[in-house]
N, C-alpha and C positions, 0 to 999 in steps of 0.2 A: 419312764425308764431311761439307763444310760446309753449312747451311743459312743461309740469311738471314732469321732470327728477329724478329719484331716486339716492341720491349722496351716500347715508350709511343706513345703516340699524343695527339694536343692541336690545337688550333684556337683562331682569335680571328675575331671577325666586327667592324666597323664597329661605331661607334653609333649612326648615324645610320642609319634603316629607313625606306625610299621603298614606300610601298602603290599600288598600282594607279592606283587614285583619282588621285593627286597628275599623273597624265599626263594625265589628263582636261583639265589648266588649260591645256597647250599643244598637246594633238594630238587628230587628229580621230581619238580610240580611247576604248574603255571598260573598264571592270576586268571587265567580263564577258567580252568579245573578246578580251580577253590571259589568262582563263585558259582560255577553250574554247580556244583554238589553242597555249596553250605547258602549261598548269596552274601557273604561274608567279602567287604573288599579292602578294610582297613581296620586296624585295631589300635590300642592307647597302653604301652608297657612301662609298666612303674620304671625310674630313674635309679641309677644306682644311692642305694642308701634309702630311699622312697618305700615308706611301709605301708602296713592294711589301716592302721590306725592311723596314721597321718592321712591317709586318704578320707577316710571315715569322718575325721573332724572337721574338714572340709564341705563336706557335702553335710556335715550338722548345722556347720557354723552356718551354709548356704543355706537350708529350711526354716533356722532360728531368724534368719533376716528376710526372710519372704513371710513370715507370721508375726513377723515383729515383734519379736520376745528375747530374751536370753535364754545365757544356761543357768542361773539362778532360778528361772522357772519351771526349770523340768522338774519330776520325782524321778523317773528312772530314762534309762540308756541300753537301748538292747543292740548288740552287732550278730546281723548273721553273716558267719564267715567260716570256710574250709581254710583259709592262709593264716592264720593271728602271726601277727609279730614274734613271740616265742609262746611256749608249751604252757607258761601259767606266768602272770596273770592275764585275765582277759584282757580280749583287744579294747572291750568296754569299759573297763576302767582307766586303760590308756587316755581313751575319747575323753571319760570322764574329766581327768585330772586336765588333757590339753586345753578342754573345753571353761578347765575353771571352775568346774563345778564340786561343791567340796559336800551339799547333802543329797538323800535319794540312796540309790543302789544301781547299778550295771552289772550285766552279764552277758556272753554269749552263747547264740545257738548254730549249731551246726547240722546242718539237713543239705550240703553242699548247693546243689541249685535253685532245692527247693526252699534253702535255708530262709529267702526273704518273707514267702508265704507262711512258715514256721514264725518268724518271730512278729509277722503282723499277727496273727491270731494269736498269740501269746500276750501281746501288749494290750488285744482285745479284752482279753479274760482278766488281766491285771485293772483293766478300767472298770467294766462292768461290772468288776467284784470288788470296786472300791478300795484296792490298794495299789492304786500311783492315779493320778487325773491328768497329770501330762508325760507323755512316753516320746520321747525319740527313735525312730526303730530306722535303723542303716544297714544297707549292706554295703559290703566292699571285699573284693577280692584283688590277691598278686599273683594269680594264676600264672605267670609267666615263668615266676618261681619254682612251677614244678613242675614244668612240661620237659619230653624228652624233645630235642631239637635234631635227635634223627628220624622221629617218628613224622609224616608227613600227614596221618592220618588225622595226628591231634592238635601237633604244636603250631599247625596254621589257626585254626579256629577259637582258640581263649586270646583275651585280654584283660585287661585291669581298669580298676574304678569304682568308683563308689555314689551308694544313692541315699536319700534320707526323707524322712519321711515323718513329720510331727502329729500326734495322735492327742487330741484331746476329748475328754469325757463333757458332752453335753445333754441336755434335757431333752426327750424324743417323745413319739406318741407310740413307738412298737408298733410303728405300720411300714410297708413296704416302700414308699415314699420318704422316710426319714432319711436325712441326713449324715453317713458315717456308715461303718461295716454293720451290714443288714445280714451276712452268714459267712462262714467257714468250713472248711470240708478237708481233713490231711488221713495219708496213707501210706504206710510206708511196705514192705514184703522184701525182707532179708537177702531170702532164696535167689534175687538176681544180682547179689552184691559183684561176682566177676564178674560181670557187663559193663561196670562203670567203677575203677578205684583208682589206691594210689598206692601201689607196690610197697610200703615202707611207713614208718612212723614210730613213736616212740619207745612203743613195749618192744618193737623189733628191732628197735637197736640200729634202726636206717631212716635215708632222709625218703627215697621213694622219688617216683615221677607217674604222672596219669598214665592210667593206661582206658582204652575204650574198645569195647566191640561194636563199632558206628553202628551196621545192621540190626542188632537188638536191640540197642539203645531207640532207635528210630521206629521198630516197632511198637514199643511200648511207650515211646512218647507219643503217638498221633492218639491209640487207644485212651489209654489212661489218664491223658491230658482232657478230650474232651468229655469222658467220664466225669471226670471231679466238676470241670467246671458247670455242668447239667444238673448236679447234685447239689451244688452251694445254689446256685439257680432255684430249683425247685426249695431249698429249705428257707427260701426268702420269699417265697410265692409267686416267685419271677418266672419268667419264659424268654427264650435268644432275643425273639423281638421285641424285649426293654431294655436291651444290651447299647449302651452309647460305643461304648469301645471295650474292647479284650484290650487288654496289652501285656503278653503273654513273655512269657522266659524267651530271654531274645539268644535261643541255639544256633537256630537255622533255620532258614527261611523258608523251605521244603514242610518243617514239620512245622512251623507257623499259619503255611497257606492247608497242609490235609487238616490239623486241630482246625480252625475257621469254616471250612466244607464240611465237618463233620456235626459242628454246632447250629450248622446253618445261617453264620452270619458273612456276611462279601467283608474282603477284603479294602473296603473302605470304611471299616469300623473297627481296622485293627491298628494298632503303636506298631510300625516298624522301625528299628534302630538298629540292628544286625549288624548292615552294611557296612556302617560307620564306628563299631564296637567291638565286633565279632561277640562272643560268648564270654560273660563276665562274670558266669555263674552266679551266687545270691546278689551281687549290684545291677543283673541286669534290669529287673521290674521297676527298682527306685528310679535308676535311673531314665529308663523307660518313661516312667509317669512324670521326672520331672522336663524331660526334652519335649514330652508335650505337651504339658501346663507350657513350654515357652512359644511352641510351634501354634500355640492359640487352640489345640486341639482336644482336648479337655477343658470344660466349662466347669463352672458351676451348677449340680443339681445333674449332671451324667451322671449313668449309671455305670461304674464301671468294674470289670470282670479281670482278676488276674490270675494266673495260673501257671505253675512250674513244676519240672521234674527231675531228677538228681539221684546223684548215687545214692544206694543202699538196698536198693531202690526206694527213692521217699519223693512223693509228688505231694501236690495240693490245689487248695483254689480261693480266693478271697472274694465276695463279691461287696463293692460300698458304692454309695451314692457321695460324690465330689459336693 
C-alpha cells in the first residue's frame, strides 16, 4: 500500500521580533501577565508589504532543499491559511507561480488553527488515491493583520510565519510500524463559531478583527484536543506509550501542558515553541516539526502525534511515523 512519506520539512519566521515588553507602551498588560496566562514571550510580525504567500514560499523553498528536490517535482501545493494575500486567487497558486512551478494544481484550505491538520490529511487522501505522488502542504499565517490592538485579551498572543511540509507517496506494508501518516481523525461543530471569529469579511462588506472568548476556547481545547488525538491513536493500533512526541498547535502553553496530562504523556515528549512564536495559527505544527527536526528532536522512525483546534469550531489530529 501507499503511505504518505515526509521527504523535507522547512520554515521562515519574520524579522521583525515583538517581546512582551513592547505591549507594555500601549496596554494596560505586562510581560509577566502574558506569560503566566499564555507562556507566550515573544512573537515574529510580518514587515510592511510581507505577505502569507511570500512567507509560504519560503518555508517551501526551505523543505524542497532539506529533501533535495525542486519545484518541478511537485504535483500539487496545498496552503492552509485564514490570511490569503486577497479574496481570490489562492494563496497556493501565488506559492505556485513564486515557486516556478508552471504544472500540478494548488489550493487552499481553511480550518483557521486547525487548518494544518486539514490540509495534511487532505494531501494524504490525494496520495493514497493516487492523484498527486508529491504534495507540498504549508501553513502560514499574518495574523497580525487582524487583530484588534486595543484588545489585550488577543492581540498579545498571534504571530506570523510559515511552515512546510513535503509529502511523498511510498511503498508500505499497512502495518503500524510504516513509515508516513499511519491515521487521521478531523471534527468540526458550528454551534461554537462565537467563541472564536472574525467580526467581518467579504459578503459583509467589512474587513473584521479576531475576536475570542479565551474561557471557552480553553475549555474546549484541553477536551477535544486530547479526544482527537486518542482517536487517530487507537485508528493506527497505537496507544500514548508509542507516542515519540505530540507537537501540538502551539496556543498556549496551559492548554499544551492539561492536552499532554490528559493523554498521559510528561512533557518531555512534547515540541514546545509558544514562547518563541506565540500562536501562529495553521503555521504553528509546520513550523513546530520543523524547529525540531533542527533541535535534533525528532528522529527518524518517531512516532509522531499532531493535533490542533480552531475556529468554527474545527479541531483534528494526524498521527505519522518520521
Amino acid at each position: 500500500m501507499l503511505r504518505a512519506q515526509v521527504r523535507g520539512v522547512g520554515h521562515y519566521l519574520p524579522d521583525r521580533v515583538v517581546e512582551n515588553a513592547e505591549f507594555e507602551k500601549t496596554l494596560d498588560t505586562t510581560d509577566e501577565w502574558i506569560r503566566t496566562r499564555s507562556g507566550i514571550e515573544r512573537r515574529h510580525f510580518a514587515a510592511e508589504g510581507e505577505t502569507t504567500s511570500q512567507m509560504a514560499t519560503a518555508a517551501a523553498r526551505a523543505a524542497l532543499d532539506d529533501a533535495g528536490m525542486d519545484a518541478g517535482d511537485l504535483d500539487a501545493v496545498i496552503v492552509a491559511t485564514s490570511t490569503p494575500d486577497l479574496t481570490f486567487p489562492s494563496a497556493a497558486t501565488m506559492v505556485q507561480a513564486q515557486l516556478g512551478m508552471t504544472g500540478g494544481f494548488a489550493f487552499d484550505v481553511q480550518a483557521v488553527c486547525a487548518g494544518f491538520v486539514y490540509a495534511l490529511t487532505t494531501a494524504n487522501a490525494l496520495i493514497v488515491a493516487g492523484q498527486a505522488r508529491r504534495v507540498m502542504v504549508i501553513g502560514a499565517e499574518t495574523f497580525s493583520r487582524i487583530m484588534d490592538w486595543t484588545d489585550r485579551g488577543t492581540c498579545v498572543l498571534f504571530g506570523d510565519g510559515a511552515g512546510a511540509l513535503l509529502l511523498e507517496g511510498g511503498e508500505a506494508d499497512g502495518a503500524s510500524t510504516d513509515r508516513g501518516i499511519l491515521a487521521c481523525d478531523l471534527h468540526s461543530d458550528g454551534q461554537y463559531r462565537d467563541i472564536l471569529y472574525v467580526d467581518g469579511g467579504v459578503s459583509t462588506d467589512t474587513v473584521g478583527k479576531l475576536r475570542m472568548e479565551g474561557k471557552e476556547v480553553f475549555r474546549h481545547a484541553i477536551e477535544k484536543l486530547a479526544a482527537t488525538a486518542h482517536a487517530a491513536l487507537d485508528k493506527a493500533g497505537l496507544g500514548a506509550d508509542d507516542v515519540s512526541w505530540i507537537v501540538p498547535h502551539q496556543a498556549n502553553l496551559r492548554i499544551i501542558k492539561g492536552t499532554a496530562q490528559r493523554m498521559g504523556v510528561g512533557m518531555d515528549r512534547v515540541v514546545v515553541t509558544v514562547p518563541d512564536h506565540g500562536n501562529t495559527s495553521a503555521a504553528s505544527i509546520p513550523l513546530a516539526l520543523s524547529v525540531a527536526r533542527q533541535r535534533g528532536q525528532i528522529k527518524d522512525g518517531d512516532l509522531v502525534v499532531t493535533e490542533a483546534i480552531g475556529g468554527g469550531l474545527a479541531w483534528g489530529s494526524v498521527v505519522l511515523r518520521w
